[in-house]
N, CA, C and O atoms as a printed pandas DataFrame, in Angstrom:
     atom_number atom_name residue_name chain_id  residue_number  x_coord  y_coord  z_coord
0              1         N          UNK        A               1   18.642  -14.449   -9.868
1              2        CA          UNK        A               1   17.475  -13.589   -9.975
2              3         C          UNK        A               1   17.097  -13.085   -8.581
3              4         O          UNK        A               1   16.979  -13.967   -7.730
4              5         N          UNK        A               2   16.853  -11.618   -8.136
5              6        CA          UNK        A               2   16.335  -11.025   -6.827
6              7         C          UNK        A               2   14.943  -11.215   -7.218
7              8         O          UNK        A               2   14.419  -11.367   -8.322
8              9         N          UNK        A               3   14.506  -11.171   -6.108
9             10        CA          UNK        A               3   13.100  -11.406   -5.878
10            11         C          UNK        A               3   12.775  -10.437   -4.639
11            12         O          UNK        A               3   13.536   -9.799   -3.912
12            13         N          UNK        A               4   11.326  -10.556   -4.658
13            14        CA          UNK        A               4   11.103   -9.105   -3.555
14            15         C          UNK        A               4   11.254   -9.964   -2.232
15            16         O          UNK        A               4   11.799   -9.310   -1.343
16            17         N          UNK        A               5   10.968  -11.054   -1.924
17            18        CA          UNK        A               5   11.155  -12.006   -0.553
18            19         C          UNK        A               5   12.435  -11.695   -0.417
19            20         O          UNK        A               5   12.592  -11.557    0.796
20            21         N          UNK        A               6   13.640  -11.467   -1.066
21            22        CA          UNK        A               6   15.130  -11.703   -0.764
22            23         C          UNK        A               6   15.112  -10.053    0.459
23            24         O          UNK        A               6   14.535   -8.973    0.591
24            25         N          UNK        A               7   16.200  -10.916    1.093
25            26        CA          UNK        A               7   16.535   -9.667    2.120
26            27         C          UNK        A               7   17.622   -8.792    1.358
27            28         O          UNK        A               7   18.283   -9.364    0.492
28            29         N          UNK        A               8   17.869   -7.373    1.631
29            30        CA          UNK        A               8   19.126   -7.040    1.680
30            31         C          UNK        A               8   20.007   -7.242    1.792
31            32         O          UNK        A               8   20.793   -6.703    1.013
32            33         N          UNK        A               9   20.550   -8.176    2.850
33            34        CA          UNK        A               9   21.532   -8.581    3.370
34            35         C          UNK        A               9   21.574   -9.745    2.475
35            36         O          UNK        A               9   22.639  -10.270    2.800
36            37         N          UNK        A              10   21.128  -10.375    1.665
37            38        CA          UNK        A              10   21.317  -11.516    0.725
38            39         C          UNK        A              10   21.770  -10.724   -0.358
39            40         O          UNK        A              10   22.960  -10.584   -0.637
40            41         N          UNK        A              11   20.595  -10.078   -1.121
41            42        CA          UNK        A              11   21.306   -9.263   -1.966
42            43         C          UNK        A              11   22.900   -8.697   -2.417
43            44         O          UNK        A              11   23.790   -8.820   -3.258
44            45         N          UNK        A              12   22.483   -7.953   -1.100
45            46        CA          UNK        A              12   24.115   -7.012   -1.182
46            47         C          UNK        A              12   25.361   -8.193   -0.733
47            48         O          UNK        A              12   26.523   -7.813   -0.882
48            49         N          UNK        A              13   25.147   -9.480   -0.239
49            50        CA          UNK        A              13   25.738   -9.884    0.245
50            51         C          UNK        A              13   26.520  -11.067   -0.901
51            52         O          UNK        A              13   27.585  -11.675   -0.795
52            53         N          UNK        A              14   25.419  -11.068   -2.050
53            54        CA          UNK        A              14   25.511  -12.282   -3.360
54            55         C          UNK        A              14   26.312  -11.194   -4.199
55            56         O          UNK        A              14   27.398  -11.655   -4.548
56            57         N          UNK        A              15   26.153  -10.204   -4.523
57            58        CA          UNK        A              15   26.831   -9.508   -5.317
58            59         C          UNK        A              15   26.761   -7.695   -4.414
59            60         O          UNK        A              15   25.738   -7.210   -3.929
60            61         N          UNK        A              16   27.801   -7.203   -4.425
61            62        CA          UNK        A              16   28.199   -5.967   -3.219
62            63         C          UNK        A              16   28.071   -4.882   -4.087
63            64         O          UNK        A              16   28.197   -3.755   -3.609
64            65         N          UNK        A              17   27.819   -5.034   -5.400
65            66        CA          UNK        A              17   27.653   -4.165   -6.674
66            67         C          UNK        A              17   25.861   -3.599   -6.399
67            68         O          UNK        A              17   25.575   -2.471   -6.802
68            69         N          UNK        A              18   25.128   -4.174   -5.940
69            70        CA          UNK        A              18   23.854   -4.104   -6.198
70            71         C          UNK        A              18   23.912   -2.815   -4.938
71            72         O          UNK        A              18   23.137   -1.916   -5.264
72            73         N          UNK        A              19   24.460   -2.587   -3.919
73            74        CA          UNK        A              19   24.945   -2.041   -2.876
74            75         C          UNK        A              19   24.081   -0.384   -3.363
75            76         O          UNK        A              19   23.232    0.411   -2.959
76            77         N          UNK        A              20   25.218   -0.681   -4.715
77            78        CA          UNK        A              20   24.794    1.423   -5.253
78            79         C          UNK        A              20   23.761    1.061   -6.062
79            80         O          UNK        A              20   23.573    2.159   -6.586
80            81         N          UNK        A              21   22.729    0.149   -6.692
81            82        CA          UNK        A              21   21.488    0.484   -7.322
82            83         C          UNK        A              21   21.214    0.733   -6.234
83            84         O          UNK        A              21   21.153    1.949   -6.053
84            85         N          UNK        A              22   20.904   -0.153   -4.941
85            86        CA          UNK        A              22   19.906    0.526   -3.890
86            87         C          UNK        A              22   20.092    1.988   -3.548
87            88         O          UNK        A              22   19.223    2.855   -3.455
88            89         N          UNK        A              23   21.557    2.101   -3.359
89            90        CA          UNK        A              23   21.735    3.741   -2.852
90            91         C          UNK        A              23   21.190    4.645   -3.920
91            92         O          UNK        A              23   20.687    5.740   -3.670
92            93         N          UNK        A              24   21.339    4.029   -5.370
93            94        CA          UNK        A              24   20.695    5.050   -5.739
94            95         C          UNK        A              24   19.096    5.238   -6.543
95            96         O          UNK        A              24   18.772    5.877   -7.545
96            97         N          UNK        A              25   18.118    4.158   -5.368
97            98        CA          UNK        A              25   17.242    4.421   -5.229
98            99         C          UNK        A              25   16.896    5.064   -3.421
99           100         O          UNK        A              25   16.090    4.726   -2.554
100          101         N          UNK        A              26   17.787    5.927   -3.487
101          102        CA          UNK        A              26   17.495    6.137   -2.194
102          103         C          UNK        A              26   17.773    5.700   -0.950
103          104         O          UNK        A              26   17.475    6.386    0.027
104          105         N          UNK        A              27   18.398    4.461   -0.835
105          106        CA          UNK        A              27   18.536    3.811    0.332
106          107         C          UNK        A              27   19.793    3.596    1.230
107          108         O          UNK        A              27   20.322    2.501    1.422
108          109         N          UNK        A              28   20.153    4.649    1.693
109          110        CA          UNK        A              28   21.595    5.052    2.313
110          111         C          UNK        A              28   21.771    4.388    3.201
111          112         O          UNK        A              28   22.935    4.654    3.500
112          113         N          UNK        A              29   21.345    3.503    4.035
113          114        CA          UNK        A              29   21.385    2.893    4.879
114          115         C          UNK        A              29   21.520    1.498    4.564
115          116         O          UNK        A              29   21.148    0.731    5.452
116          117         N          UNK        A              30   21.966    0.991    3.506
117          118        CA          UNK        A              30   22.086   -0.566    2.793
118          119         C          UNK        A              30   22.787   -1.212    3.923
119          120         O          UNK        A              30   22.505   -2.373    4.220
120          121         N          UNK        A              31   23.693   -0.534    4.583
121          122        CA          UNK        A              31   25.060   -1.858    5.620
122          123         C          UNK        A              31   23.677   -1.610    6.934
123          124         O          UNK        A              31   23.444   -2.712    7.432
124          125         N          UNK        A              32   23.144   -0.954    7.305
125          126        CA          UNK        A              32   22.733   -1.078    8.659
126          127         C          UNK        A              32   21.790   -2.126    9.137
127          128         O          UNK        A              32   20.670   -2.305    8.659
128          129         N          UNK        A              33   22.507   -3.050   10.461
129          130        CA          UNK        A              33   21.888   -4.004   11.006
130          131         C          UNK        A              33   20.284   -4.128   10.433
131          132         O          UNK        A              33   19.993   -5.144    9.802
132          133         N          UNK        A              34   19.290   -3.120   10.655
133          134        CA          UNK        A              34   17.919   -3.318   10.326
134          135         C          UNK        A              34   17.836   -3.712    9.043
135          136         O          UNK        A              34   17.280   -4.784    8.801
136          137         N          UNK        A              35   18.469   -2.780    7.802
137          138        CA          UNK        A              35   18.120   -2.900    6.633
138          139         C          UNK        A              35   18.707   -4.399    5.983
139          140         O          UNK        A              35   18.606   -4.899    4.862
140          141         N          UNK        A              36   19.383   -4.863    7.286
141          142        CA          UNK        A              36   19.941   -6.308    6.420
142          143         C          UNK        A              36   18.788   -7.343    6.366
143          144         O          UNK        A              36   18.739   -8.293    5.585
144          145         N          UNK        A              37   18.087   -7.100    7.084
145          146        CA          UNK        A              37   16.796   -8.382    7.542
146          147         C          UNK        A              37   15.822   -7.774    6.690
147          148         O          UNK        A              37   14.806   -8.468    6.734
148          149         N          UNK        A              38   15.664   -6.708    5.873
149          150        CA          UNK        A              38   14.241   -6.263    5.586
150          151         C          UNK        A              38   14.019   -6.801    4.061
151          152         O          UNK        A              38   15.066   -6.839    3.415
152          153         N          UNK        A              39   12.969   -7.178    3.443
153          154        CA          UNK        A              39   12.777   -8.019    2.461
154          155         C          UNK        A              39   13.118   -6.491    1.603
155          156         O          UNK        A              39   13.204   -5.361    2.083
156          157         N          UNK        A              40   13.281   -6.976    0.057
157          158        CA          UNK        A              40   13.192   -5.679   -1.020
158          159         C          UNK        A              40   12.122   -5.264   -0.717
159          160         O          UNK        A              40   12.114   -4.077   -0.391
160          161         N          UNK        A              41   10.774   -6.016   -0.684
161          162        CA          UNK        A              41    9.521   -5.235   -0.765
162          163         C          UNK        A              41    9.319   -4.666    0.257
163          164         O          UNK        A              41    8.598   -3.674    0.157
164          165         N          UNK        A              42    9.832   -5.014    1.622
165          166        CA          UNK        A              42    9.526   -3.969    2.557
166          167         C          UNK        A              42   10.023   -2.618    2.377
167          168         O          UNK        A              42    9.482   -1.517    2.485
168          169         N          UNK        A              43   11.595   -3.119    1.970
169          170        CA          UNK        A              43   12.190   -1.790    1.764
170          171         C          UNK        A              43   11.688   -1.052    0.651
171          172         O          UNK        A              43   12.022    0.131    0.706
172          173         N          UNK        A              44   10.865   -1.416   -0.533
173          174        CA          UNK        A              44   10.518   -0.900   -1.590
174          175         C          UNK        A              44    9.011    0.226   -0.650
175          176         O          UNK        A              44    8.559    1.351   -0.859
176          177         N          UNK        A              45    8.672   -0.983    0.472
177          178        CA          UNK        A              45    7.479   -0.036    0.421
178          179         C          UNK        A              45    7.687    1.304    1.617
179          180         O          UNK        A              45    6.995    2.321    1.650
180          181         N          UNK        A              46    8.980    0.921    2.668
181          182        CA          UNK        A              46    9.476    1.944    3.545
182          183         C          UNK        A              46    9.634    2.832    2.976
183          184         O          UNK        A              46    9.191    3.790    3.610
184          185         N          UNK        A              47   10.240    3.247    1.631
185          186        CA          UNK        A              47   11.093    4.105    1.006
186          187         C          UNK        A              47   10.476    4.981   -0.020
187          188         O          UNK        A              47   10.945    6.009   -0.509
188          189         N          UNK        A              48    8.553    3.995   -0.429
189          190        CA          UNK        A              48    8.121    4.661   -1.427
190          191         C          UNK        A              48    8.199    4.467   -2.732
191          192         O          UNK        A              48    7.571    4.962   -3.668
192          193         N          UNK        A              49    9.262    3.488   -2.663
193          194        CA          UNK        A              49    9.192    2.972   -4.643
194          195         C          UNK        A              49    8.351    1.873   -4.947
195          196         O          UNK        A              49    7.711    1.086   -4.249
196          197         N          UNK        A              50    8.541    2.043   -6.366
197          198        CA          UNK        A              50    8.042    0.803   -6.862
198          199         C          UNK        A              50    8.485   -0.324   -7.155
199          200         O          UNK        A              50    9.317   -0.528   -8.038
200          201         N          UNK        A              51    7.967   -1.179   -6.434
201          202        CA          UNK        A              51    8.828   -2.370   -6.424
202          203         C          UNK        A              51    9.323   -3.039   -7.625
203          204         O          UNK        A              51   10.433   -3.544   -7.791
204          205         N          UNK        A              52    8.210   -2.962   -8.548
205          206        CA          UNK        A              52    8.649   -3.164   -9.693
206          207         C          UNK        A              52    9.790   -2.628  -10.685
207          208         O          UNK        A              52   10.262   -3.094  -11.722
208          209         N          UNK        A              53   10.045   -1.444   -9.939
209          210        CA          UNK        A              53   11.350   -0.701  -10.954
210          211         C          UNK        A              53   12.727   -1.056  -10.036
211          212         O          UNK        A              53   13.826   -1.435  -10.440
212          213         N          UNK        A              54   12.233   -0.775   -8.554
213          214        CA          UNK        A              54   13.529   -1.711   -7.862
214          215         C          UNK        A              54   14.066   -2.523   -8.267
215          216         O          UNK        A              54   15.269   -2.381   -8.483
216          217         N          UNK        A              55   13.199   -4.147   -8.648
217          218        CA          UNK        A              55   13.205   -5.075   -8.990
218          219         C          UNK        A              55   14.182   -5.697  -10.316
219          220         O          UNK        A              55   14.989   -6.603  -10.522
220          221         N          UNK        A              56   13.482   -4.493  -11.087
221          222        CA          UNK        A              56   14.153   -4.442  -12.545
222          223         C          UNK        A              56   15.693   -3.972  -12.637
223          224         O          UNK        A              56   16.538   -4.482  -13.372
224          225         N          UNK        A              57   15.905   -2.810  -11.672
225          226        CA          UNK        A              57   17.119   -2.269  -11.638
226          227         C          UNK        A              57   17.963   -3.243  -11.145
227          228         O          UNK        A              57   18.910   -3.662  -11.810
228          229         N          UNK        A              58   17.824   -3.453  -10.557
229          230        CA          UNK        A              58   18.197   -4.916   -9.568
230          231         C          UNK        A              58   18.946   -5.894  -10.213
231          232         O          UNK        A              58   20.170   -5.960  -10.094
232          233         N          UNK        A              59   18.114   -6.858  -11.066
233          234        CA          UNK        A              59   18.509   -7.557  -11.741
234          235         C          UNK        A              59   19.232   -7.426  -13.304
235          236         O          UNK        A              59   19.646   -8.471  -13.807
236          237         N          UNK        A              60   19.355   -6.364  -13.931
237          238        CA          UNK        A              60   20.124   -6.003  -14.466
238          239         C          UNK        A              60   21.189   -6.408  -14.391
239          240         O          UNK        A              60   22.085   -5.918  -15.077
């Protein structure tokens, strides 16, 4: 289960599939050094989404 505390770099790193939900909420920058440390919710709130639909897509 992702959670909004999980970093990117956990994420993409537990399964490399989750890689393109993020990209295609927008987030082209998934491999870059910064975006590996940033929690979902930060990145949910850098980017403007809702965390809650991130979230959902996510775990799918």
């Amino acid at each position: 289960m992702i959670t909004k505390d999980m970093t990117i770099g956990e994420v993409v790193n537990g399964n490399s599939s989750k890689a393109e939900v993020l990209m295609n909420f927008g987030m082209g920058c998934v491999g870059c050094p910064s975006a590996q440390a940033e929690t979902i919710a930060e990145a949910a709130t850098v980017h403007g989404l809702k965390l809650d639909d991130l979230l959902e897509a996510l775990n799918r």
